[in-house]
C-alpha positions, -999 to +999 in steps of 0.1 A: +768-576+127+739-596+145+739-604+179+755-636+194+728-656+207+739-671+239+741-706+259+740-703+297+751-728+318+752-722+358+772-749+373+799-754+403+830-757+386+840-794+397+857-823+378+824-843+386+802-819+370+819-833+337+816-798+325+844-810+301+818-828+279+794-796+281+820-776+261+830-806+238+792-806+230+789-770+223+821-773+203+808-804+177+771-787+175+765-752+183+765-727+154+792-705+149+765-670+163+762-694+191+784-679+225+785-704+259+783-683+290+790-706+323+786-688+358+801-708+385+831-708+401+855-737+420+882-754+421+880-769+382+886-736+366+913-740+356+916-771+340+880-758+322+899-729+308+928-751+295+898-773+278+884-736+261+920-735+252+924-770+238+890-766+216+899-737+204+869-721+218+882-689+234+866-668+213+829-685+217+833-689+262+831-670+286+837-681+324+819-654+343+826-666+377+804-668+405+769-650+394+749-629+420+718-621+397+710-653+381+674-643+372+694-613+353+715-631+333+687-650+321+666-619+308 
């Protein structure tokens, strides 16, 4: 099959970053090829992975934690 093509968003994971609406976004327009990769890591985590959960998005994110190599994961 083709490869994903992929969404990468770097962002502390805080309530205030309203990352909540990011993946409610990505859910309503982002083709179904389409994967969201956020690197970041704090204390909203887990209420982000309960929103994944809630959308039904499990399959399309992936919360990579806290990235070292940013400029890689951009290649």
């Amino acid at each position: 099959p083709p490869a994903r093509r992929q969404v990468v968003l770097l962002s502390a994971l805080e309530p205030a970053r309203r990352l909540d609406v990011a993946l409610e976004a990505f859910a309503r327009g982002a083709a179904e090829d389409c994967e969201l990769l956020v690197a970041g890591e704090g204390p909203g985590r887990a209420q982000l992975e309960a929103h994944v959960g809630r959308l039904g998005l499990g399959p399309r994110v992936r919360l990579l934690g806290a990235v070292e190599d940013v400029p890689d994961l951009l290649k």
